[in-house]
Biopython code that builds the backbone (N, CA, C, O; Angstrom):
import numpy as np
from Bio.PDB.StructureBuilder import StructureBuilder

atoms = [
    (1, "UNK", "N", (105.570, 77.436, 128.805)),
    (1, "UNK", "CA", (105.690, 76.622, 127.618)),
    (1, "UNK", "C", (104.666, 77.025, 126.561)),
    (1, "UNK", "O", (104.932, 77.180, 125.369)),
    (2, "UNK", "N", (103.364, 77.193, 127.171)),
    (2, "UNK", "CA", (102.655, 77.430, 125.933)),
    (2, "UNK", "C", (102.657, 78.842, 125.306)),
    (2, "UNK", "O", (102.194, 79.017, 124.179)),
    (3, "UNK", "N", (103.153, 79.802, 126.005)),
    (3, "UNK", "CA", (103.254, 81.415, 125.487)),
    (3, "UNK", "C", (104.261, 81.301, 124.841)),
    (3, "UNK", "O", (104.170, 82.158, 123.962)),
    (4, "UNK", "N", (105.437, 80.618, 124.694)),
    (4, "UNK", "CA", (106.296, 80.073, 123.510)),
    (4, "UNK", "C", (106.120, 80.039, 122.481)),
    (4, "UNK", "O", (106.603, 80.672, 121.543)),
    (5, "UNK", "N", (104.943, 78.808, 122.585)),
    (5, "UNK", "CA", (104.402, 78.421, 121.500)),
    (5, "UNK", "C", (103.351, 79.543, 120.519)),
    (5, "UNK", "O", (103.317, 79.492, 119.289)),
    (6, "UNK", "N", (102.713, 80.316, 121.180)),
    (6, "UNK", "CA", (101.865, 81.372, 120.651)),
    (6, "UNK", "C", (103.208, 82.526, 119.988)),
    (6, "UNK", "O", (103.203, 83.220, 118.972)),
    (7, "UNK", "N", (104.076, 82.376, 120.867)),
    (7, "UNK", "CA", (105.259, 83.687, 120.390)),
    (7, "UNK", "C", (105.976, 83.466, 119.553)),
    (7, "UNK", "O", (106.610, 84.418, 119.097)),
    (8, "UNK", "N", (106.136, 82.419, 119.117)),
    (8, "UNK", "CA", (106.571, 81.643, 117.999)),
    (8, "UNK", "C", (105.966, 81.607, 116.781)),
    (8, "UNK", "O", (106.422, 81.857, 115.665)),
    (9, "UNK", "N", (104.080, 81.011, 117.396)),
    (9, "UNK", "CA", (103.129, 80.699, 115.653)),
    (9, "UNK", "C", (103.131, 82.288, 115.564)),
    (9, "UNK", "O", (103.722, 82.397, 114.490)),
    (10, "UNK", "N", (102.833, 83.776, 116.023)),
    (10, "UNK", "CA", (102.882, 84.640, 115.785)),
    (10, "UNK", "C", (104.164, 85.625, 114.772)),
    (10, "UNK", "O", (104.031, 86.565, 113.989)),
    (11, "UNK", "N", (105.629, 84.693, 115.367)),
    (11, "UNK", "CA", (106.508, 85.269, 114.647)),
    (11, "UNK", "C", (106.515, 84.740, 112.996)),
    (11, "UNK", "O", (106.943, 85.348, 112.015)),
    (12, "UNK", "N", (105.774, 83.156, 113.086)),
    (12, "UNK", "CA", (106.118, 82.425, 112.153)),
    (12, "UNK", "C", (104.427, 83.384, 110.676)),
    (12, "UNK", "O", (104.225, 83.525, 109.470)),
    (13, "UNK", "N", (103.825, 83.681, 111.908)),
    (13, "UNK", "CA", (102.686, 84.430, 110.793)),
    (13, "UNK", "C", (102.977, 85.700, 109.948)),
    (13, "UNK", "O", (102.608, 86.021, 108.818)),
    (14, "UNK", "N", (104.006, 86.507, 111.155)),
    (14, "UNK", "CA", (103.957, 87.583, 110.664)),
    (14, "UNK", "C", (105.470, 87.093, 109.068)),
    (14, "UNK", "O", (105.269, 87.732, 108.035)),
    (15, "UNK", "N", (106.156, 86.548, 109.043)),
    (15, "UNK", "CA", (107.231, 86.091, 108.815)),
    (15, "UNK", "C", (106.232, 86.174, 107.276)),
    (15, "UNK", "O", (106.356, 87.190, 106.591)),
    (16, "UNK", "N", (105.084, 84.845, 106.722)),
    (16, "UNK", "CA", (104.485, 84.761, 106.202)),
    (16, "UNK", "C", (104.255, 85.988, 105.323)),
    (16, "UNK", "O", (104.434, 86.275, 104.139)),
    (17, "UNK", "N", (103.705, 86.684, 106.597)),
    (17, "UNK", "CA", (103.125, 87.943, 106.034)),
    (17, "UNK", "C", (103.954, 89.025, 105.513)),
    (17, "UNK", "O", (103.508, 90.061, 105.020)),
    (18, "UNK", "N", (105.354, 88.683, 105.667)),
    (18, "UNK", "CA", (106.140, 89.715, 104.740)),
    (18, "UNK", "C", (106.404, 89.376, 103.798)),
    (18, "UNK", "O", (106.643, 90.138, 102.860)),
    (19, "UNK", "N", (106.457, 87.909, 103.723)),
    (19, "UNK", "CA", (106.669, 87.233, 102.334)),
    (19, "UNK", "C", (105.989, 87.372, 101.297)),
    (19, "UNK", "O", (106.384, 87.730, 100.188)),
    (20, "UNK", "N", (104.625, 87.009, 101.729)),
    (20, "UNK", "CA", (103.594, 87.328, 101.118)),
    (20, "UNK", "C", (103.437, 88.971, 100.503)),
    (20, "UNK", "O", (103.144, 89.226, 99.335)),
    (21, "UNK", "N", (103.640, 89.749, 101.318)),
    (21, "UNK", "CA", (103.999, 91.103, 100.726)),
    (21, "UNK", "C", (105.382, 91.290, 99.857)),
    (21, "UNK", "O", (105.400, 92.244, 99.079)),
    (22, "UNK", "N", (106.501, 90.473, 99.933)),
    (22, "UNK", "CA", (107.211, 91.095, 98.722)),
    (22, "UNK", "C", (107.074, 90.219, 97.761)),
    (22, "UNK", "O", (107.898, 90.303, 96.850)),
    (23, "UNK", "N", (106.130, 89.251, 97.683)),
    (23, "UNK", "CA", (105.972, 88.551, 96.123)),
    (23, "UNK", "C", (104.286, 89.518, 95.608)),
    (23, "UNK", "O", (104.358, 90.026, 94.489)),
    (24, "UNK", "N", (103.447, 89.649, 96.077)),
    (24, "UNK", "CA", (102.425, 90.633, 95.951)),
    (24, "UNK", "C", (103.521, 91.945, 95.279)),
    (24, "UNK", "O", (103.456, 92.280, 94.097)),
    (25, "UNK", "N", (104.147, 92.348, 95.919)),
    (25, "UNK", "CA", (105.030, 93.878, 95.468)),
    (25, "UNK", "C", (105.886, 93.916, 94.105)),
    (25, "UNK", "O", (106.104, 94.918, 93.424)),
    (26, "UNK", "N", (106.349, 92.517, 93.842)),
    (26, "UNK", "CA", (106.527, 92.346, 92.864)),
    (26, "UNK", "C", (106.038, 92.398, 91.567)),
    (26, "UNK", "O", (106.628, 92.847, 90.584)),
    (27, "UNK", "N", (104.666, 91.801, 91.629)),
    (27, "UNK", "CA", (104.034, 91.298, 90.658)),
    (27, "UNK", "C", (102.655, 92.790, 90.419)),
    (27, "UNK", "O", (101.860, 92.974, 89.497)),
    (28, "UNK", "N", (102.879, 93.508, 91.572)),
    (28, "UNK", "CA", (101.972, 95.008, 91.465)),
    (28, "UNK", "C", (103.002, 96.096, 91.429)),
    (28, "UNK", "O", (104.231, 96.030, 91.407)),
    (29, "UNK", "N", (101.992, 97.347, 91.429)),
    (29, "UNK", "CA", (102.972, 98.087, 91.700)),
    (29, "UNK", "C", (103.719, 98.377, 92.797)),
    (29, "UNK", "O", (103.066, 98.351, 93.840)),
    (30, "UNK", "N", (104.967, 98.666, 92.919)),
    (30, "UNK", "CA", (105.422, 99.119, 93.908)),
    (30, "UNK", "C", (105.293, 99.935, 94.593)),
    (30, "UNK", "O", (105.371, 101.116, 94.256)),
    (31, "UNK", "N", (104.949, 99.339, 96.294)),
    (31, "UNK", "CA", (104.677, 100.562, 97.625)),
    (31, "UNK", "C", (105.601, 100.277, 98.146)),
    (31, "UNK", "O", (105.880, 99.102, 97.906)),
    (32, "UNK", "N", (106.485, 100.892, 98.969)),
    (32, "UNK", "CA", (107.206, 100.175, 99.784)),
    (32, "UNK", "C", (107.023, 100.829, 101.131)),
    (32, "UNK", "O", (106.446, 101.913, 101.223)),
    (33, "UNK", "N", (107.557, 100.119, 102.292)),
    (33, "UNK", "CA", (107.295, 100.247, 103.488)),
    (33, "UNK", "C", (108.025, 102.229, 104.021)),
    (33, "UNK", "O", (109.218, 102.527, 103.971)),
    (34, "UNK", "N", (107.175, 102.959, 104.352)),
    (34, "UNK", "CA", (107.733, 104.115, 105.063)),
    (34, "UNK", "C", (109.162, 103.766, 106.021)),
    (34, "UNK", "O", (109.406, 102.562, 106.104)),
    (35, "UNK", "N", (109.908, 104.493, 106.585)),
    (35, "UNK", "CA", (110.628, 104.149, 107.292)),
    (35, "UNK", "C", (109.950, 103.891, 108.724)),
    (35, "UNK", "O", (110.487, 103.083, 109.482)),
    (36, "UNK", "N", (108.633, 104.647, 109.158)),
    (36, "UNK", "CA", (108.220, 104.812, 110.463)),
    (36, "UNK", "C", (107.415, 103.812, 109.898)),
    (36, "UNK", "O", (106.425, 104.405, 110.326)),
    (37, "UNK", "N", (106.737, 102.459, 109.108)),
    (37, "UNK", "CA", (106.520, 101.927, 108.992)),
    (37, "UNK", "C", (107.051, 100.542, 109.605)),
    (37, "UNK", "O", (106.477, 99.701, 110.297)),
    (38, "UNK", "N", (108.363, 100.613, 109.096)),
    (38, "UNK", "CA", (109.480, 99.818, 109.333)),
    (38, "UNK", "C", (110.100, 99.418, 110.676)),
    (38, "UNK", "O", (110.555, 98.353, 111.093)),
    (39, "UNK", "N", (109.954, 100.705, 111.237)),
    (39, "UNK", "CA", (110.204, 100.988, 112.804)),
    (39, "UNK", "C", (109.646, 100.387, 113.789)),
    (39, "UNK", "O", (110.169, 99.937, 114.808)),
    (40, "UNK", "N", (108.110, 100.390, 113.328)),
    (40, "UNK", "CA", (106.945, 99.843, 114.323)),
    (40, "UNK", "C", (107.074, 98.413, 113.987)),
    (40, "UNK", "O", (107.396, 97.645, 114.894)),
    (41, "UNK", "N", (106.817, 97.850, 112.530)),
    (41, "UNK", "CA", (106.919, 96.414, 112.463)),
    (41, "UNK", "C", (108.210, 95.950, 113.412)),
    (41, "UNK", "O", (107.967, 95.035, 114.198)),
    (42, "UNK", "N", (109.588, 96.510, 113.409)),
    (42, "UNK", "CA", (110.431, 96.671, 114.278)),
    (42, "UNK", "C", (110.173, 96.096, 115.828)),
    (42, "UNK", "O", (110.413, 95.084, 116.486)),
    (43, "UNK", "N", (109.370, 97.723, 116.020)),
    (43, "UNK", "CA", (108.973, 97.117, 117.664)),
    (43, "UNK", "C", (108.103, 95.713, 117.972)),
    (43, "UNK", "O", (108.288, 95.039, 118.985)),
    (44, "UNK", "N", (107.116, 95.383, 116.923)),
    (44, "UNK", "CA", (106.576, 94.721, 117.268)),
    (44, "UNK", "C", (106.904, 93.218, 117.356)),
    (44, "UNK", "O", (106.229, 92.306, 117.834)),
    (45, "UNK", "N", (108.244, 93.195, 116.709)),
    (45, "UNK", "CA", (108.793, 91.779, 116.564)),
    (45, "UNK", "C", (109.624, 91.791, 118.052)),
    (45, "UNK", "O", (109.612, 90.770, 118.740)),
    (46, "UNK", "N", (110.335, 92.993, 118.497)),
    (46, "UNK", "CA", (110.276, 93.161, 119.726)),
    (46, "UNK", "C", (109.796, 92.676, 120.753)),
    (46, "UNK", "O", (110.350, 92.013, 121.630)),
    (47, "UNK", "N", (108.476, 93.090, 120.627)),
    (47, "UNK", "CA", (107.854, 92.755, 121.516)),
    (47, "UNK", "C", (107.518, 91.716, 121.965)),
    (47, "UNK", "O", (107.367, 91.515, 123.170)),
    (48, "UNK", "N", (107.328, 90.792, 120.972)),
    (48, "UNK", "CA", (107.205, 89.586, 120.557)),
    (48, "UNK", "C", (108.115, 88.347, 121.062)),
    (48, "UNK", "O", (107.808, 87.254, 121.537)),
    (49, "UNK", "N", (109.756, 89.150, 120.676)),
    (49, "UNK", "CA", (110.472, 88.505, 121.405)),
    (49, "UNK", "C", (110.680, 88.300, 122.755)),
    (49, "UNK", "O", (110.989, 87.197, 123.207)),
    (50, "UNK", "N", (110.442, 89.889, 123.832)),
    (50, "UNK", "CA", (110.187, 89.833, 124.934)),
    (50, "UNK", "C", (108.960, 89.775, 125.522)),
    (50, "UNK", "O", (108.487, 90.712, 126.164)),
    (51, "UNK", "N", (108.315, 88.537, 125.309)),
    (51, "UNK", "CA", (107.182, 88.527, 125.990)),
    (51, "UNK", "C", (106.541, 87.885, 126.960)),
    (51, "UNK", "O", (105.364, 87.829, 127.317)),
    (52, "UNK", "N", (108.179, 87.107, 127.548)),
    (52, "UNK", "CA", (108.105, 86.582, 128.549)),
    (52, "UNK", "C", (108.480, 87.815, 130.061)),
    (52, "UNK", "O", (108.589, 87.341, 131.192)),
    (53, "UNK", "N", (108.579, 88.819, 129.898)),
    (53, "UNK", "CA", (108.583, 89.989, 130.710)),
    (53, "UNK", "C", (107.684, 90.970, 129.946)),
    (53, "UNK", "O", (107.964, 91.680, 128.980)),
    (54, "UNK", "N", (106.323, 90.807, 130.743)),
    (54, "UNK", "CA", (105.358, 91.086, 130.534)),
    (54, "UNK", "C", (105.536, 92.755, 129.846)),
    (54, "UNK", "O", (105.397, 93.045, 128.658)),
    (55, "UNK", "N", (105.897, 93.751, 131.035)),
    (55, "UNK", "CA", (106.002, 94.833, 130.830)),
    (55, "UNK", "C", (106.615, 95.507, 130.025)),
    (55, "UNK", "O", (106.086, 96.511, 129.547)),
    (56, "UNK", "N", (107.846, 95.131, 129.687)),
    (56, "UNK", "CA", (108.621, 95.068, 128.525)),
    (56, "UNK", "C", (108.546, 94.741, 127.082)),
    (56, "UNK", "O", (109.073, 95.301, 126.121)),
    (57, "UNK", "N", (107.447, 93.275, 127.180)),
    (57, "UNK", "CA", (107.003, 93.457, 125.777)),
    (57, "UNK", "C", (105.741, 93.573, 125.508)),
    (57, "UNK", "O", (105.371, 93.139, 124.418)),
    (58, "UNK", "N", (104.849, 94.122, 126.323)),
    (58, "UNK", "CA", (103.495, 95.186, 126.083)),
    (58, "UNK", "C", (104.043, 96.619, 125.738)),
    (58, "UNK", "O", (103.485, 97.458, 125.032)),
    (59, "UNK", "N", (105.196, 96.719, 126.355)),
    (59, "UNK", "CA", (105.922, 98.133, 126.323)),
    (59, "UNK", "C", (105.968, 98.808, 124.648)),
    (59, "UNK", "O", (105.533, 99.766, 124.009)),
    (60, "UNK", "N", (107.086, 97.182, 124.416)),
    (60, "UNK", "CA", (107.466, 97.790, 122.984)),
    (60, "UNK", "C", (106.561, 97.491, 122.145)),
    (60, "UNK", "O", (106.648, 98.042, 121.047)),
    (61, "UNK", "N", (105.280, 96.423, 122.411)),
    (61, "UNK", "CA", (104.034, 96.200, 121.350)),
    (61, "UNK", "C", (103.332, 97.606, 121.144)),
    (61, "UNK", "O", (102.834, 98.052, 120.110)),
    (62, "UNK", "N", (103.417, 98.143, 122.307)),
    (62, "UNK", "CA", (101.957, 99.395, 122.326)),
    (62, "UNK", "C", (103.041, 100.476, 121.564)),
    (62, "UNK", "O", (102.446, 101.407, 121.020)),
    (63, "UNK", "N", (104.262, 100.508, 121.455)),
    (63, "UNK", "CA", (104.891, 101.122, 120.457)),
    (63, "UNK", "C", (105.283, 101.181, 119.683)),
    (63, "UNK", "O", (105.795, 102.134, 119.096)),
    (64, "UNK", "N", (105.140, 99.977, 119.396)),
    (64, "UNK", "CA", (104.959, 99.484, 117.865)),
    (64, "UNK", "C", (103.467, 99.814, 117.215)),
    (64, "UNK", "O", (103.139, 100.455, 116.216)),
    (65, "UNK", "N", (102.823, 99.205, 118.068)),
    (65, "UNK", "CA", (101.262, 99.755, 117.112)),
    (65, "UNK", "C", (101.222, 101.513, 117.350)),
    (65, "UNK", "O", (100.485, 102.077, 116.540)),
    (66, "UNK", "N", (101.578, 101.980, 117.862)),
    (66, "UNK", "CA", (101.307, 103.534, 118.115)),
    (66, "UNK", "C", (102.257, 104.250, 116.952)),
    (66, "UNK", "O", (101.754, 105.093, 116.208)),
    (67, "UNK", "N", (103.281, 103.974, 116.864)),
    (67, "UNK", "CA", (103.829, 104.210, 115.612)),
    (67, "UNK", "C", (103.305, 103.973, 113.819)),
    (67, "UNK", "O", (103.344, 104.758, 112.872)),
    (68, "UNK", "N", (102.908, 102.763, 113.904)),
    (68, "UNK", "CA", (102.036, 102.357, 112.905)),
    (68, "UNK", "C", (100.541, 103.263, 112.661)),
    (68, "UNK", "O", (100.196, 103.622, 111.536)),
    (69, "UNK", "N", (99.818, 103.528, 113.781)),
    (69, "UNK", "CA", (98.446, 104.535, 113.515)),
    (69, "UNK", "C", (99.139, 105.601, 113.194)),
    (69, "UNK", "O", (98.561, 106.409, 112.466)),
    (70, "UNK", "N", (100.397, 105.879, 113.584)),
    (70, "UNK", "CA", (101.199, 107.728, 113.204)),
    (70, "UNK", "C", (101.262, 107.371, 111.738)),
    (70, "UNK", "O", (100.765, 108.045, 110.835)),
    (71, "UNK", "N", (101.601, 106.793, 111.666)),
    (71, "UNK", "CA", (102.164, 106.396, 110.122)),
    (71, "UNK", "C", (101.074, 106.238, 108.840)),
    (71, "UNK", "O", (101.003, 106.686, 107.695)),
    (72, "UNK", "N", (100.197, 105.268, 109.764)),
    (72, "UNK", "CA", (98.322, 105.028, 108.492)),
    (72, "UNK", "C", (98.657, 106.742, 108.502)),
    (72, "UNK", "O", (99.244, 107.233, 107.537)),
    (73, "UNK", "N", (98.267, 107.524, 109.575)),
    (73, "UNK", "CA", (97.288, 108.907, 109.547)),
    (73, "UNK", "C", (98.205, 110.002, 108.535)),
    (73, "UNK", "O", (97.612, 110.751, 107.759)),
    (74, "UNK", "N", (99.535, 109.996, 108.633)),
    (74, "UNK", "CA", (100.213, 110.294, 107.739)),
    (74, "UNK", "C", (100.438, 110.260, 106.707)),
    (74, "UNK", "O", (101.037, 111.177, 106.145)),
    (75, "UNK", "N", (99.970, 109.025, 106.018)),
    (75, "UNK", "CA", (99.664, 108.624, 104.756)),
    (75, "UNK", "C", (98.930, 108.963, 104.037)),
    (75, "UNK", "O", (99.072, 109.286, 102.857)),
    (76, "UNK", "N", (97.247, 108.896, 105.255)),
    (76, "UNK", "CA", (96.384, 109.429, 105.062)),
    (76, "UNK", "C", (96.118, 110.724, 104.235)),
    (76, "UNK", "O", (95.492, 110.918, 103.193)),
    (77, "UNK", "N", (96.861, 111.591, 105.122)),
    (77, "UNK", "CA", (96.468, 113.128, 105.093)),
    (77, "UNK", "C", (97.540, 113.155, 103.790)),
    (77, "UNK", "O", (97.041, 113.791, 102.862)),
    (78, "UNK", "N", (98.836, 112.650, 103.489)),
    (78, "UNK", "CA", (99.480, 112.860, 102.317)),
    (78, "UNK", "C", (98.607, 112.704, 100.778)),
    (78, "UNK", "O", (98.907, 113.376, 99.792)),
    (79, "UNK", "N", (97.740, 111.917, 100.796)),
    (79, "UNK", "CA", (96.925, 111.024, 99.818)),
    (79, "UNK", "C", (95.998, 112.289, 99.128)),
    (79, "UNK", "O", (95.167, 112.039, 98.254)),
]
sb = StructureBuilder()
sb.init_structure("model")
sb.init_model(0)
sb.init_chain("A")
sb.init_seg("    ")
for serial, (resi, resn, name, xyz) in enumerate(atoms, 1):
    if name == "N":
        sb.init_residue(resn, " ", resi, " ")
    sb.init_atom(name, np.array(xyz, "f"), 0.0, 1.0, " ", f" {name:<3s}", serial, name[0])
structure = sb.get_structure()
């Protein structure tokens, strides 16, 4: 019951947090999300969802964030 509840305020933050990014995107200039950007936020809602089978959604979290550092470092070195 209570890992529900954490898997939930987490979906409901990140939810926030995109919102918050396309009214910010609006009103600045426009970045928009890479596709391998997109991918990882992807997994990580994933993961999120399965996280009542532990292995499965550590699985797709750690590939979600592992995609995302590919992606910063890529940016990086483009810049």
């Amino acid at each position: 019951m209570t890992s529900q509840i954490y898997i939930a305020l987490a979906i409901v933050v990140l939810a926030v947090i995109a919102l918050l990014m396309v009214f910010v995107r609006r009103s600045g200039k426009e970045k928009r999300f890479t596709p391998l950007a997109g991918l990882a936020f992807g997994f990580i809602l994933a993961g999120l969802f399965f996280g009542e089978k532990r292995l499965i959604g550590y699985g797709l979290l750690g590939v979600g964030v592992l995609l995302a550092v590919i992606d910063i470092v890529k940016q990086s070195k483009s810049k």
